[in-house]
C-alpha positions as CSV (number, residue, x, y, z in Angstrom):
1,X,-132.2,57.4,-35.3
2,X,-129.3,55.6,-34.5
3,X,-129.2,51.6,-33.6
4,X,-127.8,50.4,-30.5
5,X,-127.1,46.7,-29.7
6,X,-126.2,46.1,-26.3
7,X,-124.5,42.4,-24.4
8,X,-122.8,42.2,-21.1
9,X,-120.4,39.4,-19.6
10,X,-119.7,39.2,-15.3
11,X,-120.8,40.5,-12.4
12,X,-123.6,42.1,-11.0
13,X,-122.0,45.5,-10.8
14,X,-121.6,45.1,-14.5
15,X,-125.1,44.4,-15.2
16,X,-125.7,47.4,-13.3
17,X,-123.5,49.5,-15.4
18,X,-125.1,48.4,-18.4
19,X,-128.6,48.2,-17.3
20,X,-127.6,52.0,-17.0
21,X,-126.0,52.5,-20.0
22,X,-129.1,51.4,-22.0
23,X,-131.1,54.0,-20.3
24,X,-128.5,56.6,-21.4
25,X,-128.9,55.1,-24.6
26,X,-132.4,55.5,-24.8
27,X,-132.8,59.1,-23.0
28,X,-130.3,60.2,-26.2
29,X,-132.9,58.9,-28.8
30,X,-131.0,56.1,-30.0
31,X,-133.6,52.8,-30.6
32,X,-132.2,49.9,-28.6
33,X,-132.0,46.7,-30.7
34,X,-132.2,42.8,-30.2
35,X,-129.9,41.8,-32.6
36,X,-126.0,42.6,-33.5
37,X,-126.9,42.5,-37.2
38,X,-129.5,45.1,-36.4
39,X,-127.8,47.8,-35.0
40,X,-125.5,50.8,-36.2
41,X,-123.4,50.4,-33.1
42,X,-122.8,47.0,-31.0
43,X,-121.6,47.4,-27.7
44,X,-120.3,44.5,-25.8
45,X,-119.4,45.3,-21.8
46,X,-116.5,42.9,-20.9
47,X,-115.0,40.9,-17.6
48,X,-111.4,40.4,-16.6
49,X,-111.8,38.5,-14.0
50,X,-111.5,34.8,-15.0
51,X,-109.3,33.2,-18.2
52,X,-112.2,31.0,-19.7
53,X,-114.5,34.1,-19.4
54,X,-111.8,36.4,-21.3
55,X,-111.4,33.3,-23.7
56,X,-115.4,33.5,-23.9
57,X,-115.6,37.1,-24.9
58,X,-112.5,37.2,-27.2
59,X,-114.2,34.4,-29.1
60,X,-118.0,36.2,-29.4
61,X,-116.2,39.3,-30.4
62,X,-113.9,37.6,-33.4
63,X,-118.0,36.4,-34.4
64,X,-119.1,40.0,-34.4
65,X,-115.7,41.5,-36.0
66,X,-117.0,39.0,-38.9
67,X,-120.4,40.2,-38.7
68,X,-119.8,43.9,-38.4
69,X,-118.3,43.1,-41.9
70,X,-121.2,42.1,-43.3
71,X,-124.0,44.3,-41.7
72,X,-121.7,47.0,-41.3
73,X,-121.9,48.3,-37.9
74,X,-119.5,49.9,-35.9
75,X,-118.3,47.1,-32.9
76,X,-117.5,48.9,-29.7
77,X,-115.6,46.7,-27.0
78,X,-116.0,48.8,-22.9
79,X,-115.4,47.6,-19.4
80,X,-112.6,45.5,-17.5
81,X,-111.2,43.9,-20.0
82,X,-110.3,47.3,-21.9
83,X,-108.4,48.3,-18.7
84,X,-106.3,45.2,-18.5
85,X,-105.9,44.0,-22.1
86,X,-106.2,47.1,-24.4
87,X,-103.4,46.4,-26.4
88,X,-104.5,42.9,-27.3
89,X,-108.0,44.2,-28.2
90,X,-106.4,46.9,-30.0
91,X,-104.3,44.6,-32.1
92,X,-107.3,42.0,-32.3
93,X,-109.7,44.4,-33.2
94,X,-108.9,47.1,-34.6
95,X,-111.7,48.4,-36.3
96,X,-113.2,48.4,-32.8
97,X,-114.3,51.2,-30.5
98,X,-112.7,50.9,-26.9
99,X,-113.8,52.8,-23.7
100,X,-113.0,51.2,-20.4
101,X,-114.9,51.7,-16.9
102,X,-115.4,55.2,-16.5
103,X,-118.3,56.0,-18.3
104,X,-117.2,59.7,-18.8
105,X,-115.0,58.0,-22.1
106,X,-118.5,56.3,-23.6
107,X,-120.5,59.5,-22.5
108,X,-118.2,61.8,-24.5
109,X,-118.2,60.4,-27.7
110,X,-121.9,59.1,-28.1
111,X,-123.3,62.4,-26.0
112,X,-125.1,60.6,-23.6
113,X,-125.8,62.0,-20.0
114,X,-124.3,58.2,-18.4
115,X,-123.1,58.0,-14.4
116,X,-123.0,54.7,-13.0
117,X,-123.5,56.1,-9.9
118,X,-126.7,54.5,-7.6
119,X,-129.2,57.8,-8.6
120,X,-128.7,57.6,-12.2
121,X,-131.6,55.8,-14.1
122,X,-131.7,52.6,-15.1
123,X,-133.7,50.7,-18.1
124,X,-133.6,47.2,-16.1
125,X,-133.6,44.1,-18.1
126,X,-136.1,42.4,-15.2
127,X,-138.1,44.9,-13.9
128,X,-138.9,43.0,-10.5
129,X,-135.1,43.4,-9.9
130,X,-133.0,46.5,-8.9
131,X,-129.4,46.6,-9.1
132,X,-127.9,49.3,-6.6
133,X,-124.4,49.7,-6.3
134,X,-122.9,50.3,-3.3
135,X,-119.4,51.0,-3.9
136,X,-116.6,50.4,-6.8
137,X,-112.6,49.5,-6.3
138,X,-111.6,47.2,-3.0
139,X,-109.2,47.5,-1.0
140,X,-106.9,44.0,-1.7
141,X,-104.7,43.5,-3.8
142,X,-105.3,39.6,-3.7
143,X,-102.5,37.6,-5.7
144,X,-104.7,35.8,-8.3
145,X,-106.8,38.9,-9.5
146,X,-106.7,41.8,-11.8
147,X,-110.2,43.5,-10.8
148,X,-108.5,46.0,-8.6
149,X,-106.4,47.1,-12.1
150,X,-109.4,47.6,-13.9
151,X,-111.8,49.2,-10.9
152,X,-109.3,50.9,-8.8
153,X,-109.3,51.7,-5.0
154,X,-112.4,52.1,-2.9
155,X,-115.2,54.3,-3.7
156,X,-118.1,54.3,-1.1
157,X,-121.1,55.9,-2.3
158,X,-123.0,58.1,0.5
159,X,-126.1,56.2,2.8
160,X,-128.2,59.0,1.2
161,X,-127.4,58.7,-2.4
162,X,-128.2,54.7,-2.3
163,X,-130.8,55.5,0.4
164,X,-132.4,57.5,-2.1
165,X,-131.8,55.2,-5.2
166,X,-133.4,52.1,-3.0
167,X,-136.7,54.7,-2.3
168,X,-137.1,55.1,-6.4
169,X,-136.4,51.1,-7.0
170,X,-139.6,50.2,-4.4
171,X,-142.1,51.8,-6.6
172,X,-141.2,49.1,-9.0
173,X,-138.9,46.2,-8.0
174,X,-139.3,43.7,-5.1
175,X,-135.7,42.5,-5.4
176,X,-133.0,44.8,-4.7
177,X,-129.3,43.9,-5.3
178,X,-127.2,45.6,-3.1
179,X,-124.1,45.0,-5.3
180,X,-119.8,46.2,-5.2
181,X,-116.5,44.6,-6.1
182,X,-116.8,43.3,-2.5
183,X,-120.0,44.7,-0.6
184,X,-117.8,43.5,2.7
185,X,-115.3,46.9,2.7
186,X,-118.5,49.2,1.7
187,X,-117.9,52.2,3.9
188,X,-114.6,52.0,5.1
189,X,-113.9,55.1,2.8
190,X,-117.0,56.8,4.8
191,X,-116.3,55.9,8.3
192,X,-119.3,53.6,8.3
193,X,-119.9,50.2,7.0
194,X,-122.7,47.8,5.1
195,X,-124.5,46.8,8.8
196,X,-124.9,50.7,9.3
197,X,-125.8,50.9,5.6
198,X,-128.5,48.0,5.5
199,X,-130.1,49.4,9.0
200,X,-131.2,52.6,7.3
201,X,-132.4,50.9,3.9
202,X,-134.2,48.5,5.9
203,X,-136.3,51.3,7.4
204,X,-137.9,51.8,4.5
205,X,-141.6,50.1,4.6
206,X,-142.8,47.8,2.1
207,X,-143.1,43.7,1.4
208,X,-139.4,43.6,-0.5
209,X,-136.4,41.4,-0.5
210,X,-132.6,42.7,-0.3
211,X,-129.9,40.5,-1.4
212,X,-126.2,41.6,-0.7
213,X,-123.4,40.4,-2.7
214,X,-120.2,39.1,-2.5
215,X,-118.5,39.6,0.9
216,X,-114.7,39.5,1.5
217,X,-113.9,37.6,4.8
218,X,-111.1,39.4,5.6
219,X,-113.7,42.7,5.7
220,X,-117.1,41.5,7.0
221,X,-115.4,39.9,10.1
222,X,-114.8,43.5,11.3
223,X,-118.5,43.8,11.9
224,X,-120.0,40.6,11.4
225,X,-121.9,40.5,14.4
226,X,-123.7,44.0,13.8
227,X,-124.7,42.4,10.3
228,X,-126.2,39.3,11.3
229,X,-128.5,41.0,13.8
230,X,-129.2,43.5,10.7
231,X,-130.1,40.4,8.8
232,X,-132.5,39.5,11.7
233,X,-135.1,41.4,9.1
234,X,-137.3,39.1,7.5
235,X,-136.9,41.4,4.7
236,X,-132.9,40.9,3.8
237,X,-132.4,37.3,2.2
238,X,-130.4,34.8,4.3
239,X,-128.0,35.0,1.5
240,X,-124.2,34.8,2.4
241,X,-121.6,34.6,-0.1
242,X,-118.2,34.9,1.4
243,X,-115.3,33.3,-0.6
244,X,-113.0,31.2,1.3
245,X,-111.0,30.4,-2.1
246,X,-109.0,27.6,-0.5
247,X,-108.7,25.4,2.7
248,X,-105.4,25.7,3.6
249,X,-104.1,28.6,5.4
250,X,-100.7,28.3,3.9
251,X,-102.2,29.5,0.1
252,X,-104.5,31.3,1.5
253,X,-101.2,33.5,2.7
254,X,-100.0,33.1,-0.7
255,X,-103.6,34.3,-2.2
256,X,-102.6,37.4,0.2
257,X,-106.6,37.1,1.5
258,X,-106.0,38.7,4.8
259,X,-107.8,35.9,7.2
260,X,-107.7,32.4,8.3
261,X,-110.1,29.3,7.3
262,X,-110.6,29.6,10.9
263,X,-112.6,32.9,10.4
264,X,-114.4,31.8,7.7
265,X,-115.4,28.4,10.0
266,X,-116.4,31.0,12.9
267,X,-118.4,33.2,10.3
268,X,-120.7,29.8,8.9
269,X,-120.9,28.6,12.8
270,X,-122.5,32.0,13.5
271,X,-124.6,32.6,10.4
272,X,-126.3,28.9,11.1
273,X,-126.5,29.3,14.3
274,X,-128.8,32.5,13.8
275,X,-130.2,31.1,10.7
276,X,-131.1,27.5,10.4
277,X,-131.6,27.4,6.4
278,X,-129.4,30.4,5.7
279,X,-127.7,29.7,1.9
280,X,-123.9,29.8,2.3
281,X,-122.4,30.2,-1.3
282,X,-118.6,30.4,-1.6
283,X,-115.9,30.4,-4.2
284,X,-112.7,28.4,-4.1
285,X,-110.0,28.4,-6.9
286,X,-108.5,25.1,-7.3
287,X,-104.6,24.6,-8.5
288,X,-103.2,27.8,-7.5
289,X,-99.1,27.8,-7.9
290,X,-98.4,27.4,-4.3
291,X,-101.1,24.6,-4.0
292,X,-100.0,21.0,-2.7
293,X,-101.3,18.1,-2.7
294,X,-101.9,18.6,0.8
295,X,-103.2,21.8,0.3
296,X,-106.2,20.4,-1.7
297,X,-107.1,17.5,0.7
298,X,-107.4,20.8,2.9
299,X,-109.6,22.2,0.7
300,X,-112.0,18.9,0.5
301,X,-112.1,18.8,4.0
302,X,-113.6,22.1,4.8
303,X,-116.1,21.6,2.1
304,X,-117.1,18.4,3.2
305,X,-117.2,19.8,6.9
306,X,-118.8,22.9,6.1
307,X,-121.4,21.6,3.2
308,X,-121.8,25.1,1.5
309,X,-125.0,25.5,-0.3
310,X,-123.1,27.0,-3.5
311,X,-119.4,26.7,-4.6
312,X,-118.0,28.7,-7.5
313,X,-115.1,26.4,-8.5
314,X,-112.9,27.7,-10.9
315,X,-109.4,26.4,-12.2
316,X,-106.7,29.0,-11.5
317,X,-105.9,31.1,-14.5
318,X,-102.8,33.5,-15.0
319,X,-104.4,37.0,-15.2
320,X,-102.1,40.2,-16.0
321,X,-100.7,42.4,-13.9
322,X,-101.2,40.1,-11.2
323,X,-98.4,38.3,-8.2
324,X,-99.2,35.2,-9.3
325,X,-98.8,35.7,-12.8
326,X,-94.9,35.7,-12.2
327,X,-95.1,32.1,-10.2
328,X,-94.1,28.7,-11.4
329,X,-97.3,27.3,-12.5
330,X,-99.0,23.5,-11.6
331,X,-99.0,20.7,-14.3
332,X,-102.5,21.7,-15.9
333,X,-103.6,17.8,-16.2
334,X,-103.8,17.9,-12.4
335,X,-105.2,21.5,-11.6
336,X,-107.8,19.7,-14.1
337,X,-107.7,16.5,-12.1
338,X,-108.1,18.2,-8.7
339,X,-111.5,20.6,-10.4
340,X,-113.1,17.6,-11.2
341,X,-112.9,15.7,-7.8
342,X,-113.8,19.1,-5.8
343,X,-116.9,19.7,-8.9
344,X,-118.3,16.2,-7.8
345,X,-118.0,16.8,-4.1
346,X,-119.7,20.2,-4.5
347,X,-122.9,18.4,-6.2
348,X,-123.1,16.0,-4.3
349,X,-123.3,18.0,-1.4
350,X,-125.8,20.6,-2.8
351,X,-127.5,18.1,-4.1
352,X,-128.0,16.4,-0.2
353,X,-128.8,20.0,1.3
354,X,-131.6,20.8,-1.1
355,X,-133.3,17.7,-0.5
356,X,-133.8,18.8,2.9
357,X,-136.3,21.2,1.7
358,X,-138.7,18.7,-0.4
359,X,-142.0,18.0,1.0
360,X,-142.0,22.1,2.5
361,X,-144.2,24.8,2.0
362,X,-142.0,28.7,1.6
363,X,-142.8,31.6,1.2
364,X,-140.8,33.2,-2.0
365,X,-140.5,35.8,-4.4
366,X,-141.2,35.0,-7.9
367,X,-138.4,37.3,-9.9
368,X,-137.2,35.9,-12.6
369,X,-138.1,34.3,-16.3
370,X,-137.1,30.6,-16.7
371,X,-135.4,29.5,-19.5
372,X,-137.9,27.1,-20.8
373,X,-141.1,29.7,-20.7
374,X,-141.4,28.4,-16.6
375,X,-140.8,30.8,-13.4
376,X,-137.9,31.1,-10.5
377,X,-139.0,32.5,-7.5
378,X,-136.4,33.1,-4.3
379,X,-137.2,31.7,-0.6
380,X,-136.6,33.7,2.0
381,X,-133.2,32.3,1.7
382,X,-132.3,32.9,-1.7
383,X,-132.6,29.2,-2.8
384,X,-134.2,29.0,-6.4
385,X,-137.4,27.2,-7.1
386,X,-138.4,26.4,-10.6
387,X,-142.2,26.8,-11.0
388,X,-144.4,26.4,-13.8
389,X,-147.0,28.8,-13.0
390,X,-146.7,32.4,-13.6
391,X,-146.9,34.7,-11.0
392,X,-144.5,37.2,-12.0
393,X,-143.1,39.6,-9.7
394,X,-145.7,38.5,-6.5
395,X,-145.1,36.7,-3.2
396,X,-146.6,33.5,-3.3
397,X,-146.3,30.1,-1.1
398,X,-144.7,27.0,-2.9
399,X,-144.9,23.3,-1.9
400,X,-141.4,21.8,-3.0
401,X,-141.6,18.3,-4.9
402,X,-137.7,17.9,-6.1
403,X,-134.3,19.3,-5.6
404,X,-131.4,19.3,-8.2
405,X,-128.0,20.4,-7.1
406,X,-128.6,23.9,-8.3
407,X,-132.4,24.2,-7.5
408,X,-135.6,23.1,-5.9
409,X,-138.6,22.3,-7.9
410,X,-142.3,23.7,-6.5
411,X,-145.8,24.2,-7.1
412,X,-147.5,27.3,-6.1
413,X,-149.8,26.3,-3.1
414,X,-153.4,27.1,-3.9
């Protein structure tokens, strides 16, 4: 029986993939292993989408080129970064297997029965959490990113195929992850859209949670009304992550986003306005070419107007194939400069709006492991809360006694 070491970098969508791929792995009678060193065949499913991450994976898999030497297993490199970079991971690594996103390529040569579609099987890493997804490709064609290179066009998947897939995920999970390359443009393809989507999964009975990912602006404004009275369902987290990626409409143009900081304003006026302690998380790339100084006071403005719950900051990075690839780059020292005083603003900020929450008693969802043998369970907004007791996978009610910038901290009301 063959060995099979499996690791995963990125999104959501890729733990999906791979979440699926070990199931395929398994079904074919090949023993999954913990350990690189351990297996006859270590695959590592990699993400294009930032530079550090790229500079991340390229780094763990020089460490298991060295290892493969010594244990003598057969390295096997699939995903994104295949698509964009092949010829540098040919050149790198060229001992290595390489298979990009379609799992057809992976299928073939290990004879493994693999779709990544939302009805194939999964072998989930947390079993209180399902990862659906909704649709592949987008539709932009955004001037700092590579993703569309590697994950092509729009590819809906049918309300009855994830309809379906969300029916078998119930009998186990209590989270589901609705997830995509941008959840926001789900359906457009179809003629329908994720409101109409999350209506008919939301029909289905049970004491579950639904949290949708990442939502493009420029999409989700087309229907944004019909989502939030969707979301009216105590059942789908007050979770809304819509990049707004920078606060000047001038680089925003430049990005090639397709909407105004206006919209994205009008969208967080509406969502609190509904929902009091909804989580707004957002991403914002700091030092892009066309950015000024002006620009970036922009930038900390709407942050400090807005006071997002979550910020994704990342540097700008040149990625291939992309617009701004071919642009005259900022002076690094003060993309670095500018990260730093938009990192501090961001904590400080998060650290204020989780505050708010100490002294309350919510209801949340217990789904996840913590790193130092405690628990994480989810609000009803998505907000983490570290707890030390264990009730795994169950509903419980937690008093909160701290905040951090990136969590609360609870105790399970008895």
């Amino acid at each position: 029986m063959a060995k099979v070491y499996i690791e995963w970098y990125g999104c959501s969508l890729n733990k999906g993939d791979t979440e699926k791929l070990r199931y395929a792995f398994a079904s074919a009678n090949y023993k999954l292993v913990d350990k690189p060193e351990e297996s006859d065949y270590c695959i590592v499913n990699t993400c294009a989408v930032k530079s550090p991450t790229e500079h991340k994976i390229i780094a763990r898999l020089r460490k298991l080129s060295e290892l493969a030497k010594v244990h003598n297993f057969k390295l096997v490199i699939i995903g994104c970064l295949v698509e964009i970079r092949k010829k540098m991971l040919q050149k790198l690594f060229p001992q290595a297997l390489l298979f990009g996103t379609d799992a057809s390529e992976i299928a073939e040569f290990f004879n493994l029965k693999l779709s990544y579609s939302p009805e194939a099987k999964a072998l989930p890493y947390n079993k209180c959490i399902a990862i659906i997804p909704i649709a592949r490709g987008c539709l932009n064609r955004c001037a700092y990113c590579c993703v569309w290179l590697a994950r092509g066009t729009l590819k809906s998947y049918s309300i009855e195929e994830i309809n379906s897939a969300f029916k078998r995920a119930l009998k186990e999970a209590k989270e589901i992850w609705l997830t995509a390359t941008d959840t926001a443009c789900y359906g457009f393809d179809l003629k329908t859209n994720l409101a109409e989507l999350l209506q008919v999964l939301l029909e289905n009975k049970g004491n579950y949670r639904v949290r949708v990912g990442m939502m493009n602006p420029q999409h989700v404004k087309r229907f944004f009304p019909e989502l939030l009275d969707v979301m009216e369902d105590e059942r789908a987290y007050k979770f809304f992550h819509l990049p707004v990626q920078s606060g000047s409409d001038e680089v925003l143009k430049s990005m090639k986003r397709g909407y105004a900081v206006s919209d994205f304003v009008e969208m967080v006026a509406s969502i609190r306005e509904r929902f009091k302690d909804a989580t707004i998380a957002t991403d914002i790339i700091v030092g892009f070419p066309s950015e000024t100084q002006e620009d970036f006071m922009k930038t900390l403005e709407l942050v400090q107007k807005i006071k997002p719950d979550v910020v994704n900051v990342s540097r700008f990075g040149v990625r291939p194939g992309s617009l701004a690839a071919t642009m005259k780059q900022l002076d690094t020292r003060e993309v670095k400069a500018r990260s730093k005083k938009l990192s501090e603003l961001v904590r400080k900020i998060a650290l204020e709006n989780n505050k708010r929450f100490i002294g309350k008693r919510l209801t949340a969802l217990v789904s996840e492991c913590g790193i130092k043998g405690n628990f994480v369970a989810r609000t009803n907004a998505y907000k983490p809360v570290v707890i030390e007791e264990n009730a795994f996978c169950r509903f419980v009610e937690v008093e909160i006694i701290d905040a951090k910038p990136t969590h609360l901290i609870g105790k399970l009301v008895s």
